[in-house]
N, C-alpha and C positions, 0 to 999 in steps of 0.2 A: 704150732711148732715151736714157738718163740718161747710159752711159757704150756710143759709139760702137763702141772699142776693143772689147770684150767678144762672145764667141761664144759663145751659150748652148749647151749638147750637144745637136746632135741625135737619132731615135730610134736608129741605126744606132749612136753612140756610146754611151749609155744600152742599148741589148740586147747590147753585146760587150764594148766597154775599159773603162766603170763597172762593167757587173754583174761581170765577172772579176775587176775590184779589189777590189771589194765581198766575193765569193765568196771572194777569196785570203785576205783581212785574218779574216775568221769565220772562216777554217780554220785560222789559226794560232791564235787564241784558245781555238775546239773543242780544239787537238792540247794545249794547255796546261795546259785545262780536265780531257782526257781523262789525262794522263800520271802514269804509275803506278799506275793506278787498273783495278779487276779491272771488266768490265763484261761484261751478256749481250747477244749477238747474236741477232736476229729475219731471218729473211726470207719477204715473200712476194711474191705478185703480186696483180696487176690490169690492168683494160685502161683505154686511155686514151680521148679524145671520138674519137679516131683507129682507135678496137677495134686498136692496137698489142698487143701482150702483152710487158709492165714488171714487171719485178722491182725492190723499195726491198730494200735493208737497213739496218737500222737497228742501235745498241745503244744500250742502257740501262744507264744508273749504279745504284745500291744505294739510291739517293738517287728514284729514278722518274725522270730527266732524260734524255728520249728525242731521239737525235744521227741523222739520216739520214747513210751513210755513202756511197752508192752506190746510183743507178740503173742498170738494164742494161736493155737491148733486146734480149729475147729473139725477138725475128721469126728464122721461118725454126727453132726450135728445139723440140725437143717437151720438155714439162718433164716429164720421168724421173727416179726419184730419184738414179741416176747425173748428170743434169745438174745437177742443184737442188746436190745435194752438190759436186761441181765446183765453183759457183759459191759456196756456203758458204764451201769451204776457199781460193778466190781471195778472197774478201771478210774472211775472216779474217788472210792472209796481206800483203791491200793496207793494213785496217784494224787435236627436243623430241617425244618418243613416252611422254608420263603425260598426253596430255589425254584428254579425257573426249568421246565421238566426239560430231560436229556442233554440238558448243555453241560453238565458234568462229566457226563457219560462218553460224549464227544470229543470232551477237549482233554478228557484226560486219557483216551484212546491215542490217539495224535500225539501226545505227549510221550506217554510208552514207545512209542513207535520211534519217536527219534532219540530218544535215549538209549532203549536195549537193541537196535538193530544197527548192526555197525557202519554198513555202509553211510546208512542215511545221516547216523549222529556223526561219521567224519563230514562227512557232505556239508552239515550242519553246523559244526566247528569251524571250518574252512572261510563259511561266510562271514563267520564273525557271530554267531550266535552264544549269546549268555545260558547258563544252567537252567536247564526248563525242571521245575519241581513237580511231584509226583503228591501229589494229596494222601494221607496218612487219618484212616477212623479216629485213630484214637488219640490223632493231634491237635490242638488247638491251632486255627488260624491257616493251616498247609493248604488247605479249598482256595478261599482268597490270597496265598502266597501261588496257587499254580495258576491261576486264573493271570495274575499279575504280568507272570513268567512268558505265558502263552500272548497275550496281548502285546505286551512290550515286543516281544520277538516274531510277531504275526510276520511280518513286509518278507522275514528271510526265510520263513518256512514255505513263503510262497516262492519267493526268490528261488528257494532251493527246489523243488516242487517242478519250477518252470524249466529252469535248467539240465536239473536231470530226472527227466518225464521218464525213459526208459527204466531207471532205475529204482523208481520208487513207486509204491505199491497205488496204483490206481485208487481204491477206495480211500485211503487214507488221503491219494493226493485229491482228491474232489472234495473231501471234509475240509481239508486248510483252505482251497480257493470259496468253498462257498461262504458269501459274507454275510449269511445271516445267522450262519455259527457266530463267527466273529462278534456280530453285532448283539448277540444273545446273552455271549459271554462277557462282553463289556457291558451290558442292563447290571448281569448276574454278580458282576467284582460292584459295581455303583452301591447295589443294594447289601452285598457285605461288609463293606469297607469297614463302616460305621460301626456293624455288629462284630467285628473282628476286634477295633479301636477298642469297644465296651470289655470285649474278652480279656483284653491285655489290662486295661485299667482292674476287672474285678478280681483276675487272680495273681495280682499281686501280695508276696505275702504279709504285708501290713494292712491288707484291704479291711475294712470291719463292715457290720451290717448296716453301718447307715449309710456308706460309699455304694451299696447295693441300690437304694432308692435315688440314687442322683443319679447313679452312670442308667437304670433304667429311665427315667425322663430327660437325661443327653441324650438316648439311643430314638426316643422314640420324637424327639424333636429334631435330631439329625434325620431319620429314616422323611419324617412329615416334609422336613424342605426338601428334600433331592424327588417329593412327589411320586416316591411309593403307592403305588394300588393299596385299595382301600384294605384287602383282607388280610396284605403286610402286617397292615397297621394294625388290626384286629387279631391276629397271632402275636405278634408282640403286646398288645395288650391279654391277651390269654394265658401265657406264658408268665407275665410280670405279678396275675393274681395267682398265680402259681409256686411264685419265687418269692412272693412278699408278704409277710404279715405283721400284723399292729405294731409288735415288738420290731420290726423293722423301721417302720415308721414314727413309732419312739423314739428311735438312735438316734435317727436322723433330725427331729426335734431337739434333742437336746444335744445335739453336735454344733457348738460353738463357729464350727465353718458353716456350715449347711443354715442351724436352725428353724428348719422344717420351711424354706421358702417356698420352695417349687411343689410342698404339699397343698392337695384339693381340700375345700373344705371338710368333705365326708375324712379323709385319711386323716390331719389334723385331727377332727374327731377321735378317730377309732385310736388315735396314738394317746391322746388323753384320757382316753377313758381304759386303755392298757396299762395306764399308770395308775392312773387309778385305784385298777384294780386290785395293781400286786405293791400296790406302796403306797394307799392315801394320805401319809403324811410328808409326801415329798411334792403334795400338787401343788401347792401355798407358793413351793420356793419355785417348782419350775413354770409356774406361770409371773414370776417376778423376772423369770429368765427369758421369755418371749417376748419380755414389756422394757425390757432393760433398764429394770429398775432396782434400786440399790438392794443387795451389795455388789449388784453387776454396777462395775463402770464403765464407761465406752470404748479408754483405751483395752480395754482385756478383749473384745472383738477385732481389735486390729489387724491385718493382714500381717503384719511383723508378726505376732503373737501367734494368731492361731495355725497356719502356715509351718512354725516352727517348734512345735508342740504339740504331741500325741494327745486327743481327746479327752482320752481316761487322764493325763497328766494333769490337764487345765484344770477338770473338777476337784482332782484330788487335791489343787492349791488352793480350794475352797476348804478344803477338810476343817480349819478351825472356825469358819465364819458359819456353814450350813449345818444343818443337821445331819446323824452318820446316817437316816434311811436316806437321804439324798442322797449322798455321794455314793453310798452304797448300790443306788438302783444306776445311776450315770456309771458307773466301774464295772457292773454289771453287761450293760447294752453296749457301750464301748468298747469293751474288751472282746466282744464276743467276735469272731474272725468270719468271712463271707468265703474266701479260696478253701478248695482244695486241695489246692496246688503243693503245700509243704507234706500232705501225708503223701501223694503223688511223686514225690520227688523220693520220698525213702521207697516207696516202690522200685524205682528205677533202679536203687542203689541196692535194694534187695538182689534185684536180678542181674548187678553187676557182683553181687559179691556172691550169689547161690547161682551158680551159671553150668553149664555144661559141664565145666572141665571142673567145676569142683561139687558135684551131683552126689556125694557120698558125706555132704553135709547135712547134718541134722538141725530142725526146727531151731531151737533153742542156742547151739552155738555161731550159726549163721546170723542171728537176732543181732548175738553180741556183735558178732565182728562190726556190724552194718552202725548198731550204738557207737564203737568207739571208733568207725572211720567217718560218720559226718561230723562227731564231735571234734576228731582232730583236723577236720577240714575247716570246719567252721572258726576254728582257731587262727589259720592260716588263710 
């Protein structure tokens, strides 16, 4: 009103010639951001409020700073690991079986029950009771977060149970007093704890593939003293030849933290001869690197040091003293990332930005929005 002259952007402007500007200017900054710099590539899918079937790719800096590169609409295609690959190398080219049976079933029955039923969750509240949490498939960690819940707050659910017997549903009150639930579900939180702790250390976004061979021999040396049964132990070792190969145990050798301590002989092995393989002129230095001997000197292992500097950083302060397939293959296994967790995270933000109330958005400008809201988030 103030000034006649003036057109504010309509929506039409605002969802195509802003947001393209907007989208253009962040991508020159990402390719700025991103240049020269070694980084690991993620992809997966999911489907949208549209059941479309969407591919994101992502990578990730050394640093945890997760960039979406690329949406694709995969409608019409079956994802084969020949396709999936395809679209890796176009994307590269453009850019729980240890529980313990029914005690989940049980305690999270109980759970339900004093949460969505009112009487009982006022009853509940009354005594003094904390937030009982609800376990969630496709969350990390909510199994041993309800377990937790349930435990901690057992004494009032009986309490409550006792006091108003009338009121509360007989089967459910016979599952809270009997203590071998209880006692089942406390085995069942001992024996996740551990495997929970490992979750949170490996999907953090800085995590790399050599953090993957330590947090598995923390997990299985934690699991071994709290005196897990023996076929624990043997799933977790199942599991860990499942999640771990040479190239893994490579990293981890040549991770200046780590340097391959808590490796068996045979892994050792198989991590040298991975080198080997794909880089026999870098065996020389990095067996100079096991032996700590020059050009390594002692201070550069120091806890000050390595503690405080990215992997890939250390070696690459080597860059004038080693040769470039060394440092080249060290930037390589270093850099490579172990989470999920950052393509996972633009997932969520897909589904906050292509949601219900805004279901008449298309593949392609929903992508953008999603690009330039973690980008300005990340900023801030």
């Amino acid at each position: 009103m103030l000034r006649p002259g003036y057109i504010p952007p309509n929506c039409h402007d605002i969802g195509n010639k802003l947001l393209n500007n907007v989208q253009g200017s962040l991508l020159d900054t990402c390719r700025k951001t991103l240049e020269d710099k070694t980084v690991s590539l993620s992809l997966d899918g999911w489907s949208n409020v549209h059941n479309e079937p969407v591919v994101c790719v992502s990578v990730t800096t050394d640093k945890g700073e997760t960039f979406l590169t690329e949406t694709i609409d995969t409608s019409g295609h079956s994802h084969t690991s020949e396709y999936l690959a395809e679209l890796a190398a176009d994307a590269i080219t453009s850019s729980q079986d240890v529980q313990i049976t029914g005690v989940k079933e049980q305690v999270v029955q109980i759970v339900k029950y004093f949460r969505h039923t009112h009487l009982p969750a006022a009853r509940y509240k009354q005594a003094g009771g904390n937030s009982l949490v609800i376990p969630h498939e496709i969350r990390w960690n909510t199994l041993t977060d309800c377990l937790k819940s349930y435990i901690s707050n057992w004494h009032i659910l009986v309490q409550v149970c006792e006091e108003y017997r009338d009121e509360i549903n007989s089967n459910i009150g016979n599952k809270v007093k009997n203590y071998s639930i209880k006692r089942n579900a406390e085995d069942l939180f001992i024996r996740l704890k551990p495997i929970s702790v490992a979750l949170d250390r490996i999907q953090r976004e800085n995590a790399i593939i050599s953090d993957t061979v330590e947090v598995w021999k923390t997990l299985y040396e934690d699991l071994l003293s709290s005196q897990q049964p023996a076929h624990v132990l043997r799933k977790v070792d199942e599991r860990a030849a499942q999640a771990i190969s040479p190239a893994h145990y490579s990293a981890n050798l040549i991770d200046p933290r780590y340097r391959g301590r808590k490796l068996t002989e045979k892994e050792a092995t198989d991590a040298m001869e991975y080198i080997h393989q794909h880089c026999p002129n870098a065996m020389a230095t990095v067996l100079q690197f096991k032996a700590g001997y020059d050009p390594f000197k002692s201070y550069m292992f120091s806890d000050d040091v390595v503690d405080n500097i990215t992997p890939a950083c250390w070696w690459a302060s080597m860059h004038g003293t080693l040769g470039k397939d060394t440092t080249k293959v060290a930037e390589q296994l270093l850099t490579a990332i172990a989470p999920s967790a950052g393509i996972e995270r633009i997932f969520s933000t897909f589904g906050y930005i292509h949601s219900k109330t805004r279901n008449r958005l298309g593949i392609e400008k929903a992508a953008k929005l999603v690009f330039v809201y973690r980008i300005l988030n990340m900023k801030n």
